[in-house]
N, C-alpha and C positions, 0 to 999 in steps of 0.2 A: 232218212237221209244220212251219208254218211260225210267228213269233213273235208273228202277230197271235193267235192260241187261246191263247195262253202266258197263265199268272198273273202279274203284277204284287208281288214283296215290295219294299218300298221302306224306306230307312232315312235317316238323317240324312247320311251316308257313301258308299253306296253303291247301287246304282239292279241290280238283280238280276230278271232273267226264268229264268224255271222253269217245266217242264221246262228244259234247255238244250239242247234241238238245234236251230241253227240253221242256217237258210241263207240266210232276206232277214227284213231288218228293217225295217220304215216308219220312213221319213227321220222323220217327227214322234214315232215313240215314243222314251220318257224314256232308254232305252238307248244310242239313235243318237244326242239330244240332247246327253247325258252324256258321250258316246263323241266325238264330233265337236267338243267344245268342250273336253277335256282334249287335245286333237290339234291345236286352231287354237291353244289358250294357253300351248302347252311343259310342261302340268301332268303330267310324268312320273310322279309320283304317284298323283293320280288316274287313268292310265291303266295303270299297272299291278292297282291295286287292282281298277279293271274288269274286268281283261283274266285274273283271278283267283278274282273272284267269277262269272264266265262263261265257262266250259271254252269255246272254241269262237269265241269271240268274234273273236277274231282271224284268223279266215275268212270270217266272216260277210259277208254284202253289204247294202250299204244301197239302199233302192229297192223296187223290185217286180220279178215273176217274171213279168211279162208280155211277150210276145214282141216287141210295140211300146213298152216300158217303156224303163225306164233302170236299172242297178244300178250300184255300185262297191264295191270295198272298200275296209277303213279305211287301208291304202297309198294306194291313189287319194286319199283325204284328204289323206293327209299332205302325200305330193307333188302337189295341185291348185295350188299357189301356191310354186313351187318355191323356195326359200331366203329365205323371208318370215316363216316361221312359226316362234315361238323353240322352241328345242331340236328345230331336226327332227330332224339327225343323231341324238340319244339316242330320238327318237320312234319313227324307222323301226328301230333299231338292237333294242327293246323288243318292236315290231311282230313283225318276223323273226322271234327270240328265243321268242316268244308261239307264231310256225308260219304267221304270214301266209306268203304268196305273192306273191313279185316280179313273176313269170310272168304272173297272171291279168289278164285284158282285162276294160277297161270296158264292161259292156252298154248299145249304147245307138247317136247318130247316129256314134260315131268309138268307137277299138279301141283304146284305146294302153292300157300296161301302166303299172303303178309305175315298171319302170326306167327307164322316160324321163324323169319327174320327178325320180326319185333320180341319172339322169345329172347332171342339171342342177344340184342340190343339191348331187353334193358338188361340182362344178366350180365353182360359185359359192360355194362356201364354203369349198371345198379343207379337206375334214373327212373323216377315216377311220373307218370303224367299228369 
């Protein structure tokens, strides 16, 4: 099942799709918005609480399942802009923690995994997790 048939419950708080089984999500639904914007602004908080109220979530890919598409996941987020984005280190650190995957490749014109960004990260920040 993919997250476009999912219901939508929404709260003041937090942004929840149900069923949860995930495995690609539309860059424009409220989840990836949600998700992607506690991950550009260091909101640790808010990313836990997601990453909480959505068993799953922290595998999930953003994009589409189409063979000429694009996907990533919320690692590829994080590290898209490598040592820019406040609180990466406790993001990615969260991320892992949650059951991401460093390993997974970007679907799409190029391959590259998280740890290429997370090289860069903590070498530009010289920060351990």
């Amino acid at each position: 099942m993919d997250l476009r048939s999912a219901r939508l419950s929404r709260s003041k708080e937090a942004v929840v799709i149900k069923p949860i089984l995930m495995n690609y999500i539309d860059t424009d639904a409220p989840l990836a918005v949600a998700v992607v914007k506690a991950i550009q602004t260091g909101d640790i908080q808010a990313l836990t609480q997601l990453l909480a109220d959505n068993p799953g979530l922290s595998k999930a890919r953003l994009g589409d399942n189409d063979p000429c598409g694009m996907s990533r996941t919320l690692l590829h987020v994080a590290t898209d802009w490598p040592g820019h984005f406040p609180n990466v280190a406790q993001t990615i650190k969260t991320l892992v923690e949650a059951g991401s995957d460093v390993n997974v490749q970007f679907t799409g014109p190029h391959f590259e995994t998280p740890c290429i960004g997370l090289q860069v990260v903590m070498t530009s920040k010289r920060l351990m997790l």
